[in-house]
DSSP file (Angstrom, degrees, kcal/mol; ACC not computed):
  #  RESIDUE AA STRUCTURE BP1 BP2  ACC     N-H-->O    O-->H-N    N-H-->O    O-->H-N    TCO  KAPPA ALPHA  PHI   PSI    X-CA   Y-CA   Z-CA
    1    1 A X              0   0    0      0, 0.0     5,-0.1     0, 0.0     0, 0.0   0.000 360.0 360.0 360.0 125.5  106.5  104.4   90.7
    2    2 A X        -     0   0    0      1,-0.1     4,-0.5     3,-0.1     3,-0.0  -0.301 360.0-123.1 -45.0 132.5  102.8  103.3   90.1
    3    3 A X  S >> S+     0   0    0      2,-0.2     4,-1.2     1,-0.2     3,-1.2   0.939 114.2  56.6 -33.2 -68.3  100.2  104.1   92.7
    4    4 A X  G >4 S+     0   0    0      1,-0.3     3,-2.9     2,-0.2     4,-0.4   0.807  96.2  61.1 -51.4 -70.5   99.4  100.7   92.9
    5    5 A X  G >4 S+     0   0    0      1,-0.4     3,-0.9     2,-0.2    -1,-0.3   0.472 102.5  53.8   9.0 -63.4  102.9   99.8   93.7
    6    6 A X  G X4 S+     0   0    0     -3,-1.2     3,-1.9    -4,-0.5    -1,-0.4   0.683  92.6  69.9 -72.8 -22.2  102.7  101.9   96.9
    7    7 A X  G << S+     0   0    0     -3,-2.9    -1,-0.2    -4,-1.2    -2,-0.2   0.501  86.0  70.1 -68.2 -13.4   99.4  100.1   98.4
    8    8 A X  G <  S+     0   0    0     -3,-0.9    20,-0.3    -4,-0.4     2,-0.3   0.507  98.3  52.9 -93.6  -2.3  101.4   96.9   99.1
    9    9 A X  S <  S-     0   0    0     -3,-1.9     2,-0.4    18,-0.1    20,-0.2  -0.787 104.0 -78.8-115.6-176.7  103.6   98.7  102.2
   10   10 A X        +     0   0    0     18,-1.0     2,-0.3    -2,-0.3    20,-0.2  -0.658  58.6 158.0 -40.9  97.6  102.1  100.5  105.3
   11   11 A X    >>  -     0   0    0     -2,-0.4     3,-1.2    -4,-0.1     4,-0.8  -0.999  51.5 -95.7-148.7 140.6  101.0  103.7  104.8
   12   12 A X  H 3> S+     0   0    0     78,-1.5     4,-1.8    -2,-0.3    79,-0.1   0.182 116.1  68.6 -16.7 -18.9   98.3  106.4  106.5
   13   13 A X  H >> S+     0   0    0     -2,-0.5     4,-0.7     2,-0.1     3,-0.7   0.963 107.8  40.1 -16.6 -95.2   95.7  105.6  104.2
   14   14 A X  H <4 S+     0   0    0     -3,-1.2    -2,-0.2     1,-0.2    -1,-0.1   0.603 115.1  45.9 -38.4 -33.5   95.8  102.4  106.1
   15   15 A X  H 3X S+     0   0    0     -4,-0.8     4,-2.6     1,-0.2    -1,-0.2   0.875 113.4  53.4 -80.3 -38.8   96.4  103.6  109.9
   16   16 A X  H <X S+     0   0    0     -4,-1.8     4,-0.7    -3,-0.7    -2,-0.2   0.664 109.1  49.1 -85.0   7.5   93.6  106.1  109.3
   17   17 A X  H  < S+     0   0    0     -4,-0.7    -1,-0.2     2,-0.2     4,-0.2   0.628 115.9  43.8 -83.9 -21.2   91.1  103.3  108.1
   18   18 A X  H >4>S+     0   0    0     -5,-0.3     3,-1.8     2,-0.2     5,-1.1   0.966 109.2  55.0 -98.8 -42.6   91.9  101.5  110.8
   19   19 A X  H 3X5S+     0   0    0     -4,-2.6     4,-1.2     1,-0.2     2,-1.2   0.845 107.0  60.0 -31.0-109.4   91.7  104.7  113.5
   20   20 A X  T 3<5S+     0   0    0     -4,-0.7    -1,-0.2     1,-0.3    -2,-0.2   0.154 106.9  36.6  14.8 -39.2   88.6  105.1  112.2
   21   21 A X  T <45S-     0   0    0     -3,-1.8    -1,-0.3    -2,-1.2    -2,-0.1  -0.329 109.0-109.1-122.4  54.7   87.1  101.7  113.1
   22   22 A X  T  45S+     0   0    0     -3,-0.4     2,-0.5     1,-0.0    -3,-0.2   0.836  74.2 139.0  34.0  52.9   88.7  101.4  116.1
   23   23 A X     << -     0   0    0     -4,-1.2     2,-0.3    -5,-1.1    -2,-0.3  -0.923  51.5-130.6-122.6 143.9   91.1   98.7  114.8
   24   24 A X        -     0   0    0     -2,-0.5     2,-0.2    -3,-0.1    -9,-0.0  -0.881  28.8-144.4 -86.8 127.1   94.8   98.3  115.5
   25   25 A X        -     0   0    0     -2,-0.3     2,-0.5   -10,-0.1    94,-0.3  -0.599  14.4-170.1-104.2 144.6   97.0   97.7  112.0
   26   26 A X        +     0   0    0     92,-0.2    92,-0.2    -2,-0.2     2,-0.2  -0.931  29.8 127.7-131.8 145.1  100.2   95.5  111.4
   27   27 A X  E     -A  117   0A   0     90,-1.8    90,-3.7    -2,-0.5     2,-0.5  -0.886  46.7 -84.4-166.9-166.2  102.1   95.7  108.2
   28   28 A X  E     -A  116   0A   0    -20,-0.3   -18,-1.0    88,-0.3    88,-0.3  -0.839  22.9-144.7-120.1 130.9  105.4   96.3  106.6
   29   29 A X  E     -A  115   0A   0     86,-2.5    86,-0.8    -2,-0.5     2,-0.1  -0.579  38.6 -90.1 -87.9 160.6  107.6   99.0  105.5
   30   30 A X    >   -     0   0    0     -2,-0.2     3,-1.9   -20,-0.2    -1,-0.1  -0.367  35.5-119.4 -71.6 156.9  109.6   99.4  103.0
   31   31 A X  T 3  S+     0   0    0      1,-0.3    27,-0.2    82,-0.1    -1,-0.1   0.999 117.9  56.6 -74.8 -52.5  113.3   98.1  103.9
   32   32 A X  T 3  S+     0   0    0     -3,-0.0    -1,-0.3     2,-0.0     3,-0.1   0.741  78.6 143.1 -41.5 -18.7  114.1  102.1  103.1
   33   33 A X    <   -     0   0    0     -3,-1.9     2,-0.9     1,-0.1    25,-0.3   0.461  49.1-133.2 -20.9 132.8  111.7  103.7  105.5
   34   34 A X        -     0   0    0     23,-0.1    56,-0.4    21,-0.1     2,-0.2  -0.880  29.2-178.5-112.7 140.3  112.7  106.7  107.2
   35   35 A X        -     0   0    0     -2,-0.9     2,-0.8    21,-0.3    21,-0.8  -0.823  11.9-161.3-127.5 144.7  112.0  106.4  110.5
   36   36 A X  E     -EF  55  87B   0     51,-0.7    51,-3.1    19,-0.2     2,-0.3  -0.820  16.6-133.0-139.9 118.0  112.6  109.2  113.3
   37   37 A X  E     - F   0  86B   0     17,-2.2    16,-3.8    -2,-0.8    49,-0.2  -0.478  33.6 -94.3 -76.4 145.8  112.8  108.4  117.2
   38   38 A X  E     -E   52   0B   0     47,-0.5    14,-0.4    14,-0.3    16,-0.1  -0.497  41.8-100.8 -81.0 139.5  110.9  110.5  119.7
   39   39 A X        +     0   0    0     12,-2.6    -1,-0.1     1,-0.1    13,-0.1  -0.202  44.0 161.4 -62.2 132.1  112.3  113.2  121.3
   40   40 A X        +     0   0    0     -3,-0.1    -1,-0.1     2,-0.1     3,-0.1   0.726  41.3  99.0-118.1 -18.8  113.6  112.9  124.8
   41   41 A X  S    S-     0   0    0      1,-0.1     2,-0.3     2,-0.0    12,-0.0   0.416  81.5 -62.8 -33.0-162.7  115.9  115.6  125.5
   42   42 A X        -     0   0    0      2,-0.0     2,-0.2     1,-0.0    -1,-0.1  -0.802  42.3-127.7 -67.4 138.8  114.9  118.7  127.4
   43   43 A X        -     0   0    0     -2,-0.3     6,-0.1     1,-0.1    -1,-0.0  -0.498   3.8-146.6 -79.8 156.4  112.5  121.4  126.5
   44   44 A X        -     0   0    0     -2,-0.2    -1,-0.1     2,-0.1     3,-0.1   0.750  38.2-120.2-102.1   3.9  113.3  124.8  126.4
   45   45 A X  S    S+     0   0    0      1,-0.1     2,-0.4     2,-0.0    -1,-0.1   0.582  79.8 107.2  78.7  14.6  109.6  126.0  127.5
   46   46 A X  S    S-     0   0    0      2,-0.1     2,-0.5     0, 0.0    -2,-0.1  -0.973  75.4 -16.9 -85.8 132.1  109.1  127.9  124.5
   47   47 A X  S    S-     0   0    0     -2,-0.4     2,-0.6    -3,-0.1     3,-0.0  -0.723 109.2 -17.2  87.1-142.9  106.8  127.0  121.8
   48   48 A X  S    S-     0   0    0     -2,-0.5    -2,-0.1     1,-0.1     0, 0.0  -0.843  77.3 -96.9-111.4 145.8  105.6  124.1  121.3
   49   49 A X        -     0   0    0     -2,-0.6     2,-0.4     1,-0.1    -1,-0.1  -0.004  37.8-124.9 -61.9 136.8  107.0  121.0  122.9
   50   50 A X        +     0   0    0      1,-0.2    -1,-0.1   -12,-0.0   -11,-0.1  -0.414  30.2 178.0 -84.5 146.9  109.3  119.2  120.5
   51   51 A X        +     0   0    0     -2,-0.4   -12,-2.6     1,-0.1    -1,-0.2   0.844  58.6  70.6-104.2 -67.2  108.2  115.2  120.0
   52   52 A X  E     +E   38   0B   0    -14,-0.4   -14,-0.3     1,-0.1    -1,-0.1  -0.159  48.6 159.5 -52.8 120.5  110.8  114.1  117.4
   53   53 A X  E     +     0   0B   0    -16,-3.8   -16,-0.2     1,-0.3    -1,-0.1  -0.161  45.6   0.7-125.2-131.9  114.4  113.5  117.7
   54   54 A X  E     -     0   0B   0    -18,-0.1   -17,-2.2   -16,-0.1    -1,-0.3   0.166  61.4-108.6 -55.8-179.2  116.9  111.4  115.6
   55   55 A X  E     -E   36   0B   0    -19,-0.2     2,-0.5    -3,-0.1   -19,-0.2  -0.710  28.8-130.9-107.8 159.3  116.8  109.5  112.8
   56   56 A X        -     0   0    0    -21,-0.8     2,-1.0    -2,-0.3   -21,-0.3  -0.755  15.4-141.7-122.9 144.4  117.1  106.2  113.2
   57   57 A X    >   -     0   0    0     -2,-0.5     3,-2.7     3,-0.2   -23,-0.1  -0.574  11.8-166.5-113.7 100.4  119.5  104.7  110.9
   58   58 A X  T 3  S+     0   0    0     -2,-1.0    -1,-0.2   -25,-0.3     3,-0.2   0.624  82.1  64.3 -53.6 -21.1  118.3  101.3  109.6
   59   59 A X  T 3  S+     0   0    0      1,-0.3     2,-0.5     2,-0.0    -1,-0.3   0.783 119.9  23.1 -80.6 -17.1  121.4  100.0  108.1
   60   60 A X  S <  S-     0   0    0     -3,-2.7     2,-0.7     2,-0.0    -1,-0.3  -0.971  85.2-159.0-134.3 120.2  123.2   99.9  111.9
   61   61 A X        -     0   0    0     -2,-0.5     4,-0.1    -3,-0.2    -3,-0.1  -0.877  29.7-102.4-107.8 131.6  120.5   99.8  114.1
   62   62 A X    >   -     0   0    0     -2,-0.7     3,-3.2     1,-0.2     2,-2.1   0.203  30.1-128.2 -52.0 144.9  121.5  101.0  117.4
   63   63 A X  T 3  S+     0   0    0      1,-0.3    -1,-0.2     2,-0.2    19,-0.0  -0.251  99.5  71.3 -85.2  64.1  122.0   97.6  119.9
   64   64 A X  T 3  S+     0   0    0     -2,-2.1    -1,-0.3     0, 0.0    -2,-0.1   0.009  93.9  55.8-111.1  -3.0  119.8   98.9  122.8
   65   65 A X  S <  S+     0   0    0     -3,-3.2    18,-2.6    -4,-0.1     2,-0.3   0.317  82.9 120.4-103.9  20.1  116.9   98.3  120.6
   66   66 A X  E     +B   82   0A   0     -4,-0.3    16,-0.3    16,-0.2     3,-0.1  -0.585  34.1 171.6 -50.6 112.6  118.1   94.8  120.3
   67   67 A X  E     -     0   0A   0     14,-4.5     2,-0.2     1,-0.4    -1,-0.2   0.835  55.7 -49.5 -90.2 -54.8  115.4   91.9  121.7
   68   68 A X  E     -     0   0A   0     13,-0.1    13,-1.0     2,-0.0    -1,-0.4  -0.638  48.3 -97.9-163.8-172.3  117.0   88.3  120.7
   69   69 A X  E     -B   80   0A   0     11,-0.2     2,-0.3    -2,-0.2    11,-0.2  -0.873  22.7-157.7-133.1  90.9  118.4   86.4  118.1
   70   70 A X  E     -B   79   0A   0      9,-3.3     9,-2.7    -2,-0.3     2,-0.5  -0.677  13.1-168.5 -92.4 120.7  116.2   84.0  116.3
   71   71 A X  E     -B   78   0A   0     -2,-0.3     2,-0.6     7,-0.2     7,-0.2  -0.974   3.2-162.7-145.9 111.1  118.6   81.1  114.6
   72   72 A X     >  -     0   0    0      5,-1.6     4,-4.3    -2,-0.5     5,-0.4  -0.847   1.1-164.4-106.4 124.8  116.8   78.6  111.8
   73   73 A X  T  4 S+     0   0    0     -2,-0.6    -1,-0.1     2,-0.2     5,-0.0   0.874  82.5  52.7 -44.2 -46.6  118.9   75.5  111.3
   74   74 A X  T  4 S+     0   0    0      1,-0.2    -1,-0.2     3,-0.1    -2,-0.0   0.991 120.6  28.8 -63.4 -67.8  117.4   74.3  108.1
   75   75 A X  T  4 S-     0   0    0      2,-0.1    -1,-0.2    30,-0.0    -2,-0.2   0.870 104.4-122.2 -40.0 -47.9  117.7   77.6  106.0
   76   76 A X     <  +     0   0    0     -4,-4.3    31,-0.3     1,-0.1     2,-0.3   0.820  61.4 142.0  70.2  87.9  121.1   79.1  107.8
   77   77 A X        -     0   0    0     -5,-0.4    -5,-1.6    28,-0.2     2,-0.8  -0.914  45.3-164.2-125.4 137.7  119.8   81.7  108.7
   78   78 A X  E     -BC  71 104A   0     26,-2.8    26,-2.1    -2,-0.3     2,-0.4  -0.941  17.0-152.6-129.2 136.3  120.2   83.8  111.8
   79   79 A X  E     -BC  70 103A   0     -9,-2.7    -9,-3.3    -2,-0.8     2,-0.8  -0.964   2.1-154.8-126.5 126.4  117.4   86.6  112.6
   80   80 A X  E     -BC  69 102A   0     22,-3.5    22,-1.1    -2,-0.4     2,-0.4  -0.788  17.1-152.4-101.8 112.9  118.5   89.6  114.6
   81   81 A X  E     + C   0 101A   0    -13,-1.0   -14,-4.5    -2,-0.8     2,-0.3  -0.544  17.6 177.3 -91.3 151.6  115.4   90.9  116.2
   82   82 A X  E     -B   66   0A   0     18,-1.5     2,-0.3    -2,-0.4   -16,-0.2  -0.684   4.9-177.2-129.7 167.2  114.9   94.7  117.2
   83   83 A X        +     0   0    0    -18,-2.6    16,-0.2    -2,-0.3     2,-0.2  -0.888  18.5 132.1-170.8 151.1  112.0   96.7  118.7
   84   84 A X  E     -G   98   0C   0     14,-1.1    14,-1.2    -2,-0.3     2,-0.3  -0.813  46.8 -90.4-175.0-171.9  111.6  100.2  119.4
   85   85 A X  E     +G   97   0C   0     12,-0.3   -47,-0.5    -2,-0.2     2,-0.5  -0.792  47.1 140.6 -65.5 114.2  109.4  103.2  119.1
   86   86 A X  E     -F   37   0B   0     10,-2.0    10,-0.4    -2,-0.3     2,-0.3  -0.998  40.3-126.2-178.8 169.6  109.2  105.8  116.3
   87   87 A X  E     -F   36   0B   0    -51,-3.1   -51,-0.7    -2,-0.5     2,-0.4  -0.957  17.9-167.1-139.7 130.4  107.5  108.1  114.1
   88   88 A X    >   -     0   0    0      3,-0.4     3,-3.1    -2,-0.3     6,-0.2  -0.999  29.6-125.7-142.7 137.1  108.1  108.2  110.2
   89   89 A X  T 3  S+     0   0    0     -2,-0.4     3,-0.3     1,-0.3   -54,-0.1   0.441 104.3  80.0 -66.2  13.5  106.7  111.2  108.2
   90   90 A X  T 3  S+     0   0    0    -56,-0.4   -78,-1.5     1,-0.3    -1,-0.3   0.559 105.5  37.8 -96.2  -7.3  104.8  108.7  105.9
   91   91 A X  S X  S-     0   0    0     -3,-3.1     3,-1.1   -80,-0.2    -3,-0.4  -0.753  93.2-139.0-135.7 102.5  102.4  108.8  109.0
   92   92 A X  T 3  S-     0   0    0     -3,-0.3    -3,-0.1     1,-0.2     3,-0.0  -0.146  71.4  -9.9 -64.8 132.2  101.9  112.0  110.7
   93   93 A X  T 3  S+     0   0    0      1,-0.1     2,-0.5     0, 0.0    -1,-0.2   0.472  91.2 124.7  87.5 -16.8  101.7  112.3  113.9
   94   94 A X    <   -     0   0    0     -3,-1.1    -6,-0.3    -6,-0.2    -1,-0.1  -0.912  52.2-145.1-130.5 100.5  101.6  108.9  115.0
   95   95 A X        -     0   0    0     -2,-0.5     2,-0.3    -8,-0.1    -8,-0.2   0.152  38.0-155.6 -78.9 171.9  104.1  107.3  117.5
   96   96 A X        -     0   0    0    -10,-0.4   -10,-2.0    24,-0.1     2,-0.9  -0.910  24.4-122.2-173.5 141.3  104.5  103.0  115.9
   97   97 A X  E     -G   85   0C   0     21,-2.7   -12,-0.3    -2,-0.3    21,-0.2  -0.576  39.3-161.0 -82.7  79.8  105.4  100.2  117.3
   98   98 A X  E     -G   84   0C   0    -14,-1.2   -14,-1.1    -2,-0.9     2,-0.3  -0.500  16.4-177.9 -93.2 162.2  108.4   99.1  115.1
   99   99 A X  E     - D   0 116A   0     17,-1.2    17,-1.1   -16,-0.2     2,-0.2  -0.811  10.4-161.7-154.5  73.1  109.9   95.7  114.8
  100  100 A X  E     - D   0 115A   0     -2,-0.3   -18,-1.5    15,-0.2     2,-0.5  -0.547   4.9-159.6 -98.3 171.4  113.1   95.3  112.5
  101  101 A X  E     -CD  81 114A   0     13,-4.2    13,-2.7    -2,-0.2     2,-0.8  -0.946   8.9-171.7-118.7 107.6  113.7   91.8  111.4
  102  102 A X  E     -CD  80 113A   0    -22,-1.1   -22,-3.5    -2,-0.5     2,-0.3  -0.876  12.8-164.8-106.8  97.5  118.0   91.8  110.3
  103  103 A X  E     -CD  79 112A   0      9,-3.2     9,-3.6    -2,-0.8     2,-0.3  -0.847   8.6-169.3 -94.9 137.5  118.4   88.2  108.6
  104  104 A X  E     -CD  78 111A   0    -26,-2.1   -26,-2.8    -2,-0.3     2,-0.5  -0.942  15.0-147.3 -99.4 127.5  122.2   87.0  108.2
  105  105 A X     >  -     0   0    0      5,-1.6     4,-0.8    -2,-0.3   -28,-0.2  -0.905  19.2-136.3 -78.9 150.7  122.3   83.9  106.0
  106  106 A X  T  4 S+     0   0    0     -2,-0.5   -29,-0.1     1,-0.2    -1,-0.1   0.217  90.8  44.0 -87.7  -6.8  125.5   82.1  107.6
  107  107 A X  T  4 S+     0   0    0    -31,-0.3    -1,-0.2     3,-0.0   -30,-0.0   0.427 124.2  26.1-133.0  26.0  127.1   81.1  104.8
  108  108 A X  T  4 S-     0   0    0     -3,-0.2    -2,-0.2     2,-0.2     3,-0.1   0.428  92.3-130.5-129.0 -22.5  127.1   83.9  102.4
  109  109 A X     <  +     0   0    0     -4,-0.8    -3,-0.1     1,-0.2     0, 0.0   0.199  51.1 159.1 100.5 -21.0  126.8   87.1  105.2
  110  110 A X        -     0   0    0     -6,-0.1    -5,-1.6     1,-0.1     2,-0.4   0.062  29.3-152.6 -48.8 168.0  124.0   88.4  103.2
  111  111 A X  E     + D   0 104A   0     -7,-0.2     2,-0.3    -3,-0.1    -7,-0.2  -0.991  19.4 168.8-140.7 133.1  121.9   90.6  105.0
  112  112 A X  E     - D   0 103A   0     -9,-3.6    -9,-3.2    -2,-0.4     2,-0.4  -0.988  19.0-144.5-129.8 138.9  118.1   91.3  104.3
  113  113 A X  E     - D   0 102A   0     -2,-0.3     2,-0.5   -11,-0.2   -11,-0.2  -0.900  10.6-163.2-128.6 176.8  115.5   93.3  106.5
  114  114 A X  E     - D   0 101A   0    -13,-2.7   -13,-4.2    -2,-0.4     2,-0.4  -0.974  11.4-163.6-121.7 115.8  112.0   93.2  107.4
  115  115 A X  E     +AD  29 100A   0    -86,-0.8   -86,-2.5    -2,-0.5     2,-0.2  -0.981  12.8 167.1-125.7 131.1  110.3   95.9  108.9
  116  116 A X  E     +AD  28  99A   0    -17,-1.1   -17,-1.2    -2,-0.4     2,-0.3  -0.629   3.7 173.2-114.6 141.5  107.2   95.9  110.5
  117  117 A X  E     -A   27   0A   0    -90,-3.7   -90,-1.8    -2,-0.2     2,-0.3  -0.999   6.9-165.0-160.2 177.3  105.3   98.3  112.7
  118  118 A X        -     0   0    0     -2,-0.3   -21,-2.7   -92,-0.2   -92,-0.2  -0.971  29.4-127.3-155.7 144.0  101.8   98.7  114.4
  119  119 A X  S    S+     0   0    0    -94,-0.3     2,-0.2    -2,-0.3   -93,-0.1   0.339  80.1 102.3 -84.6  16.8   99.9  101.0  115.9
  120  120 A X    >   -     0   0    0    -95,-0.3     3,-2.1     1,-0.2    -1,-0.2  -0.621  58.4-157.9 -65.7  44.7   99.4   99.2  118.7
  121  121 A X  T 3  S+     0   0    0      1,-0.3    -1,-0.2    -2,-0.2    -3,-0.1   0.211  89.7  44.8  27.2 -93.9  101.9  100.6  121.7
  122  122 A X  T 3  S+     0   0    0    -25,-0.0    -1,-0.3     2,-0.0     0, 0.0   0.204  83.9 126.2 -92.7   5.6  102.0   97.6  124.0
  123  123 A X    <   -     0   0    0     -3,-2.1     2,-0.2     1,-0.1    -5,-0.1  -0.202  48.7-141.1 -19.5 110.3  102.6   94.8  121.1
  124  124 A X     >  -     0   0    0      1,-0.1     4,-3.6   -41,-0.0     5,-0.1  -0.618  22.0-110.1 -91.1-177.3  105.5   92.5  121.5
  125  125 A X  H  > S+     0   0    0      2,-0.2     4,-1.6    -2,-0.2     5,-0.2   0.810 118.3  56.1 -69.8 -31.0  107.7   91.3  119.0
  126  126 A X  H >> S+     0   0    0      2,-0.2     3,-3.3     1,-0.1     4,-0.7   0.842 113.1  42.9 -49.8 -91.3  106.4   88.0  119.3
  127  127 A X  H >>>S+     0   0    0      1,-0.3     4,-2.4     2,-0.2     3,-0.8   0.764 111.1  49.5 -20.4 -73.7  103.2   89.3  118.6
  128  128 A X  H 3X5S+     0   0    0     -4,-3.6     4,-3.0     1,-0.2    -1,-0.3   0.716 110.2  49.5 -47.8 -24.3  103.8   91.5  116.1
  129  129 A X  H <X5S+     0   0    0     -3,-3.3     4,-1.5    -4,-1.6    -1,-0.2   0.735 119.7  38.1-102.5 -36.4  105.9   89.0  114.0
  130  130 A X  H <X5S+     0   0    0     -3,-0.8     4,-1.9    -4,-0.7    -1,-0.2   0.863 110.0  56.1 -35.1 -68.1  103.1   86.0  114.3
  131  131 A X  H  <5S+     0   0    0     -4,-2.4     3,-0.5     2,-0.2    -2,-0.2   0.959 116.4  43.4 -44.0 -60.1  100.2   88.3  114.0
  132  132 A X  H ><<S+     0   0    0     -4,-3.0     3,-0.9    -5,-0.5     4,-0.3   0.899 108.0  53.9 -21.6 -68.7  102.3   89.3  110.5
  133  133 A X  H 3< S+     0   0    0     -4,-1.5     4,-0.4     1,-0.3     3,-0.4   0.684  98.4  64.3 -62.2 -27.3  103.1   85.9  109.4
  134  134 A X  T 3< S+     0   0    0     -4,-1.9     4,-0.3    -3,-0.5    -1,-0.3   0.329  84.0  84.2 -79.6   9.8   99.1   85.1  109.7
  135  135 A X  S X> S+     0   0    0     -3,-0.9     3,-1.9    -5,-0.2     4,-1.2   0.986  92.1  42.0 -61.4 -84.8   99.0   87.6  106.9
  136  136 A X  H 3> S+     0   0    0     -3,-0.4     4,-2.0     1,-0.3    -2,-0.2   0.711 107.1  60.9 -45.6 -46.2   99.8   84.8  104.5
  137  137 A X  H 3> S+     0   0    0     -4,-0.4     4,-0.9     1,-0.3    -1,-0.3   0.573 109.8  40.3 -58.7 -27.0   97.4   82.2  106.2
  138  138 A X  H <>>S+     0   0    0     -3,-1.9     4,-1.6    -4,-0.3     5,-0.7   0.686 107.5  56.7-108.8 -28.3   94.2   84.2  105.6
  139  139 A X  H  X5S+     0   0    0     -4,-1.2     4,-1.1     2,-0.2    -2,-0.2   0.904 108.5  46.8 -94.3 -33.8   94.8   85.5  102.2
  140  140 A X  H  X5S+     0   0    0     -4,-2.0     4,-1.4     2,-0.1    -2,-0.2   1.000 122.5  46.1 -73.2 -55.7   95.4   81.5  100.7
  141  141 A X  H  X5S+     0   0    0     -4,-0.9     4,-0.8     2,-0.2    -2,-0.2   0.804 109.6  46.8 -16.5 -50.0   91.7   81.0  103.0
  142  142 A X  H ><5S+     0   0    0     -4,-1.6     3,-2.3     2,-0.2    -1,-0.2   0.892 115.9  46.4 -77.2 -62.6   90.2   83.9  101.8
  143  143 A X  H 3<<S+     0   0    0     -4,-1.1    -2,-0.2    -5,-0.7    -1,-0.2   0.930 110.6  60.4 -51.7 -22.9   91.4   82.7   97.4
  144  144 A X  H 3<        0   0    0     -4,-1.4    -1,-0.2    -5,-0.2    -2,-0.2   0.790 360.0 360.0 -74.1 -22.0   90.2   79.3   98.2
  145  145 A X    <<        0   0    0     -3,-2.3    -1,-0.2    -4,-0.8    -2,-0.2   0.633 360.0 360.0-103.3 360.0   86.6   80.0   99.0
């Protein structure tokens, strides 16, 4: 895959640009992302404390990270929204605010997602998914002038 290619999802590059000026990032991952939940289990009090635990598996995303169900009339379309926490090695180190977006159209069953994340902790899904969507709004603003 071309370099350029990769510069259109989320990537450390971007989080630390943004670390750096004291800026908080939304953007999108790729629907593939590997994504890895933080560890909660016990520690065993040797070494160093473990952060990471499972892997989070996007194609059944576990239903406690379930927010709501978003349903547009016009399209068909029914949007299952998710939210949880996680760490994916394509950023080290760095717990993210994730947000997946699982659209059914309702009369064919297809299934697409949208994944989102920030490095913003206390972000809701609202937020994040607005804040996103105003992605589009500024970049036709910005080509017009």
């Amino acid at each position: 895959m071309a370099a350029s290619a990769v510069r259109f999802y989320g990537h450390e590059d971007y989080l630390l640009l943004a670390l750096n000026n004291k800026l908080n990032i939304i953007s999108k991952f790729k629907t593939s992302a590997h994504l890895v939940l933080p560890y909660d289990g016990p520690q065993s009090g040797k070494g160093r404390p473990k952060t990471k635990g499972k892997k989070v598996n996007v194609d059944h995303i576990d239903e406690s990270f379930f927010i709501k169900t978003i349903t547009d009339t016009d399209s068909k379309v029914v949007t299952k929204v998710y939210q949880f926490k996680a760490y994916t090695p394509k950023i080290l180190n760095q717990l993210l605010n994730i947000v997946i977006l699982v659209h059914i159209h309702q009369m064919t069953q297809k299934q697409y997602r949208t994944i989102l994340f920030s490095n913003d902790l206390k972000l809701t899904e609202s937020r994040i998914i607005k804040y996103y969507s105003l992605r589009f709004q500024i970049e036709r603003t910005a080509a017009a002038v």
